[in-house]
Backbone bond lengths (Angstrom), bond angles and torsions (degrees), N, CA, C in turn:
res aa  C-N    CA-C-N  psi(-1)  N-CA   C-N-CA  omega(-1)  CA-C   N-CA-C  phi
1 X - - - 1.450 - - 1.526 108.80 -
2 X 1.225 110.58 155.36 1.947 109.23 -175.79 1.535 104.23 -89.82
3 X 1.368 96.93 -176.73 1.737 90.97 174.76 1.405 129.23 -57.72
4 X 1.131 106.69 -45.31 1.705 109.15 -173.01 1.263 111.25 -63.00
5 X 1.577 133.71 -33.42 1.437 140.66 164.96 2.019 106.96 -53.77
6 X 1.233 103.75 -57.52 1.363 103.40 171.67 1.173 110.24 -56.94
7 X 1.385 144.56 -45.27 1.241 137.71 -160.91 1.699 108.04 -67.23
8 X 1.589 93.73 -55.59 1.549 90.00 179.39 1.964 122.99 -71.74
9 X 0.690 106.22 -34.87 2.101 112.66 138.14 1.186 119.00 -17.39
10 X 1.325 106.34 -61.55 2.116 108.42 -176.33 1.553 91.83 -119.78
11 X 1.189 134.31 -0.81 1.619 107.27 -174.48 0.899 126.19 66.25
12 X 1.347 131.94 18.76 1.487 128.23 177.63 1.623 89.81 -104.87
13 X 1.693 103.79 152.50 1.735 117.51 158.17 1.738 100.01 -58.43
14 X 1.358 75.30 138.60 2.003 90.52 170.26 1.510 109.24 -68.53
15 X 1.397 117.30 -22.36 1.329 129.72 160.62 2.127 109.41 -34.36
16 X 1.306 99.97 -51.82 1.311 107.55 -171.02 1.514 98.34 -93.07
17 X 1.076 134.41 -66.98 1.407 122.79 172.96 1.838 109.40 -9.80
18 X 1.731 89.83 -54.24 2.051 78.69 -158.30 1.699 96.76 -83.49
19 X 1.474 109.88 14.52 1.675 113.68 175.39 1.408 97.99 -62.04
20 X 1.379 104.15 -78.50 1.379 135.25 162.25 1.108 117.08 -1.08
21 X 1.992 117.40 -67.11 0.938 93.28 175.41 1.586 140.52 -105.64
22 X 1.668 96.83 26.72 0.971 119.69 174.52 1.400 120.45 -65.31
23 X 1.313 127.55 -48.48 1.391 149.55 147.56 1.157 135.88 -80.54
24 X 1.466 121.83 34.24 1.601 163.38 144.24 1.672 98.12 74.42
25 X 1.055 113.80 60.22 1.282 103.46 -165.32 1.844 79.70 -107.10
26 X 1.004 110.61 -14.30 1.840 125.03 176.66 0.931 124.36 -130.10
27 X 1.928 127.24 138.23 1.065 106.91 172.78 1.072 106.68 -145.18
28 X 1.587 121.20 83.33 1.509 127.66 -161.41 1.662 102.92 -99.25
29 X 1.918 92.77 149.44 1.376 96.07 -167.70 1.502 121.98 -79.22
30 X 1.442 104.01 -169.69 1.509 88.07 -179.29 1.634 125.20 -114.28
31 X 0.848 161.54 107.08 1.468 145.58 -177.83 1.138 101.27 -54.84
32 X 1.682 113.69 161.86 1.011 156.74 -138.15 1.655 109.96 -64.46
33 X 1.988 105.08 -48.99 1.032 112.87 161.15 1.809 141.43 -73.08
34 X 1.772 101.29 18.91 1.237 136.35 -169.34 1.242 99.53 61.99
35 X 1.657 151.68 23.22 1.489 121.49 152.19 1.481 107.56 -83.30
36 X 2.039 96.13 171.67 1.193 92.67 -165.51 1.868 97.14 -65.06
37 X 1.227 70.69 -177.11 1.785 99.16 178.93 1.251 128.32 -149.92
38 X 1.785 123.28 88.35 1.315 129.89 -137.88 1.774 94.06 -90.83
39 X 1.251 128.62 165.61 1.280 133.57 176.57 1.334 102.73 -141.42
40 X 1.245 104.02 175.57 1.942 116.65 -166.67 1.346 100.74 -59.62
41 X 1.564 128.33 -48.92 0.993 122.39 170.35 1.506 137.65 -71.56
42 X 1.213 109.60 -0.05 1.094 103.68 161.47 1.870 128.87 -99.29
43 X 1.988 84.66 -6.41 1.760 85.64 171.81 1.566 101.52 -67.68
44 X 1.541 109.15 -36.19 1.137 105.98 -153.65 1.498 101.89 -56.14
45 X 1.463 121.52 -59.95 1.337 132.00 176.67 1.684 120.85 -25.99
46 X 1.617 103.03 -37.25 1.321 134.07 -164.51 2.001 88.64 -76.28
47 X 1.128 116.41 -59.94 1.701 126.25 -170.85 1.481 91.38 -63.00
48 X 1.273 118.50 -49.52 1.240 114.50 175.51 1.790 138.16 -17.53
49 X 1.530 92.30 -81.09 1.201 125.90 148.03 1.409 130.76 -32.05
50 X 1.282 123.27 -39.27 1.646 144.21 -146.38 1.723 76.43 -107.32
51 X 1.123 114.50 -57.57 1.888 105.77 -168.32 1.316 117.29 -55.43
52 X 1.556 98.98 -61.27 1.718 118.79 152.10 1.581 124.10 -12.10
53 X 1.271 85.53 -60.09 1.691 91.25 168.76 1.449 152.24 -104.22
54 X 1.219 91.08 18.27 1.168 138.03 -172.92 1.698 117.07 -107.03
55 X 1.301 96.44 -16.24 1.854 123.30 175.63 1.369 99.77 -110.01
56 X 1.206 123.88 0.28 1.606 109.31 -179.16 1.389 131.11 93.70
57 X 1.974 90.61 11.99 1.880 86.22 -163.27 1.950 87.80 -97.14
58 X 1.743 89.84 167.05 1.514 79.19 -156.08 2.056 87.04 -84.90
59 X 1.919 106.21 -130.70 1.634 87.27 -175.41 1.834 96.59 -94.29
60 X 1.557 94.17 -46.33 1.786 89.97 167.84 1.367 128.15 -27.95
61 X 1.554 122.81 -64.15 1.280 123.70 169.67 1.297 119.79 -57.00
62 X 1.466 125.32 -7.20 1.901 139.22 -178.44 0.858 80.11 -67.87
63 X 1.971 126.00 -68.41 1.557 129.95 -151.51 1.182 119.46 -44.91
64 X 1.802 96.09 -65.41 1.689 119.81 -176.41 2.088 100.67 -45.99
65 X 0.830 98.90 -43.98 1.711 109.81 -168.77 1.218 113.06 -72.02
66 X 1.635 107.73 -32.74 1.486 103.88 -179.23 1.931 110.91 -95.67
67 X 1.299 103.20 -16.64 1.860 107.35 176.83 2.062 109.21 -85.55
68 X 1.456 109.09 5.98 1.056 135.62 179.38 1.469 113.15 -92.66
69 X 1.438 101.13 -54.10 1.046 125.83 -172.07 1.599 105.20 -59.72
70 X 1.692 103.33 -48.26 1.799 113.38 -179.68 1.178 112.43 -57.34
71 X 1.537 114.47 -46.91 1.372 126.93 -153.65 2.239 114.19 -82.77
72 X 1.932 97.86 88.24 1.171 91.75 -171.38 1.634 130.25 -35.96
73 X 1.517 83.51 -44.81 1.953 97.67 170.65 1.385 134.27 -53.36
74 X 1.478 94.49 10.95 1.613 90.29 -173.30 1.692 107.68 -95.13
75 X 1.488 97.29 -173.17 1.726 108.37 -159.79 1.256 76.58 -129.44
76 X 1.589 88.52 143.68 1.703 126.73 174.13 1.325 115.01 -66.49
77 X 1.687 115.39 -33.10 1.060 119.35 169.45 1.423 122.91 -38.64
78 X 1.571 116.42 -60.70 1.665 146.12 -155.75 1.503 87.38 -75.31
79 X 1.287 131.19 -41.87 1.751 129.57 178.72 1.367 90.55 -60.59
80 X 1.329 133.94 -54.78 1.699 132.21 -135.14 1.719 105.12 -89.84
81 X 1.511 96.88 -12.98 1.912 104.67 -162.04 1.704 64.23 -91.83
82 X 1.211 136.35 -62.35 1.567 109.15 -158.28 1.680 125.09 -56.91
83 X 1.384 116.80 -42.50 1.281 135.52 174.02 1.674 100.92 -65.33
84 X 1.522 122.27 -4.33 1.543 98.34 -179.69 1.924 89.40 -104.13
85 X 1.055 110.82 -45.96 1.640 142.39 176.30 1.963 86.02 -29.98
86 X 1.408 113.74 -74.02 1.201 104.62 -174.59 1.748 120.66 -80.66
87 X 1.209 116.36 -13.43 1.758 105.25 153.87 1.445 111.86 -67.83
88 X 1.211 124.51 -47.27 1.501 108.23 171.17 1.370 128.57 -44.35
89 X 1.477 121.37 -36.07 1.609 129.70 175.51 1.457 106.93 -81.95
90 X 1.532 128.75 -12.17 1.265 119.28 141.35 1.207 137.10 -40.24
91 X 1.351 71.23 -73.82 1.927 90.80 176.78 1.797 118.01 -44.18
92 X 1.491 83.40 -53.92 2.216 77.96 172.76 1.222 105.01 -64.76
93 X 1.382 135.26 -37.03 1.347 129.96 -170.73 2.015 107.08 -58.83
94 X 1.317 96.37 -50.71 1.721 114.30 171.93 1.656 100.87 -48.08
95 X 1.371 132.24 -49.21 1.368 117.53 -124.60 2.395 75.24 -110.74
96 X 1.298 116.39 -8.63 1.411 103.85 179.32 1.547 95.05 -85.24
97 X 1.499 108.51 -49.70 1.437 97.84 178.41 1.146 127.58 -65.10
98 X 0.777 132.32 19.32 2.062 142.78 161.23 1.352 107.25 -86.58
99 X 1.993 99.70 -48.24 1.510 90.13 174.60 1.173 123.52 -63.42
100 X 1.459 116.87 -36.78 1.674 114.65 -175.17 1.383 123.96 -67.84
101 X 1.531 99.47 -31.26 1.595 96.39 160.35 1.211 114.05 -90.22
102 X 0.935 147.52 21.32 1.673 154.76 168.14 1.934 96.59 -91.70
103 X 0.969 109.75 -50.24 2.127 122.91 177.73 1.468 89.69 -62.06
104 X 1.373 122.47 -73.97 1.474 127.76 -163.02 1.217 109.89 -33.47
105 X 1.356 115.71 -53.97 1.771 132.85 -148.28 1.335 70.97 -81.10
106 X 1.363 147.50 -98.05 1.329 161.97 -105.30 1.963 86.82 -68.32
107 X 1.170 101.70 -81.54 1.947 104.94 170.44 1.187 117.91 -24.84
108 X 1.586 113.13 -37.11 1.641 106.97 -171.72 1.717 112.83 -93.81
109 X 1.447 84.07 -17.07 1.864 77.95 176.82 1.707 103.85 -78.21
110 X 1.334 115.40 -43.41 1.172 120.49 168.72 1.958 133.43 -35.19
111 X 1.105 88.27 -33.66 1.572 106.40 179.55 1.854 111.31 -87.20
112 X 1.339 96.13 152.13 1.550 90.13 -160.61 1.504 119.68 -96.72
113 X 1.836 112.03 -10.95 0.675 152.35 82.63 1.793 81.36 125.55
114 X 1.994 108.64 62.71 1.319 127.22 -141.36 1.814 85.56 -138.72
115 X 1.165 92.67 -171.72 1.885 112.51 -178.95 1.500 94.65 -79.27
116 X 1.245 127.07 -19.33 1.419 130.10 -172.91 1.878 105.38 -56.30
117 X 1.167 109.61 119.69 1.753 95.13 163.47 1.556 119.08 -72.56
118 X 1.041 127.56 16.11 1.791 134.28 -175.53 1.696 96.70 -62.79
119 X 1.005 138.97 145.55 1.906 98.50 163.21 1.974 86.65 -173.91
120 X 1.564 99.89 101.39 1.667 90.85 -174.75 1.286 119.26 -55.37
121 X 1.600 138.68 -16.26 0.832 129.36 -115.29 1.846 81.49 -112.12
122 X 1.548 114.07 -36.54 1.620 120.98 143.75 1.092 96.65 -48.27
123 X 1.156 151.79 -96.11 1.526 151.94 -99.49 2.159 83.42 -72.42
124 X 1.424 104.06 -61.54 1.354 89.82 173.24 1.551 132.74 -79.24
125 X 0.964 143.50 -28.30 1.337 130.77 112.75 1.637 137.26 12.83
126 X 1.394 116.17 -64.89 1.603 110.76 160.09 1.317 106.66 -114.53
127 X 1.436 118.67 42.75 1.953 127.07 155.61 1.507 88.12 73.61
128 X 1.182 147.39 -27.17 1.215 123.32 -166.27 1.381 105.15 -60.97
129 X 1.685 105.06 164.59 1.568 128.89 173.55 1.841 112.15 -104.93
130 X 1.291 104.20 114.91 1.517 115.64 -176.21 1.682 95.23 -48.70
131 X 1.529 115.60 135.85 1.691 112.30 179.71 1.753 89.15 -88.85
């Protein structure tokens, strides 16, 4: 099938498809008239990917996840250290954004939020100190 058939298959822009296989994350063949030429397995590869990233893994961890994925011999373990590896970078990701909305809220209650130009939420914003 050509790109646009694949695309609508997994839903991704063909934009990203030829990302993909720009940085070998694909390597679909070609028909006759040299376009590509996607096969079942490569939607599959394609859904693959799309879930993958869709969980937060970045494209590196796609790779690692998807040459994992090939490799019958592998251990559940080496899948599970990645899936714990990236809830942890959640979690810090979760626990800054609490802080930032923890700063936000605090500035905005602070502000009076009137015709007055006083307004902490500038004052921290361009480092100044409210007099």
């Amino acid at each position: 099938m050509n790109i646009g058939e694949a695309a609508l298959r997994v839903q991704l822009p063909t934009k990203t498809i030829r990302y993909y296989e720009e940085i070998d994350l694909l390597r679909p063949g070609r028909a006759a008239n040299g376009y590509r030429d996607y096969s079942e397995q490569d939607i599959h590869r394609l859904q693959f990917l799309q879930r993958s990233r869709s969980l937060g893994f970045s494209i590196e961890e796609c790779r690692l996840l998807l040459s994992l994925y090939q490799d019958r011999n592998r251990e559940s373990a080496d899948v599970k250290d990645i899936a714990l590896a990236k809830i942890a970078e959640i979690d810090r990701k979760i626990g800054e954004l609490r802080g930032l909305r923890s700063t936000l809220s605090k500035l905005a209650d602070h502000c009076h939020g009137d015709n007055r130009p006083d307004c902490p939420i500038m004052d921290e914003l361009s480092g100044e100190e409210h007099a």
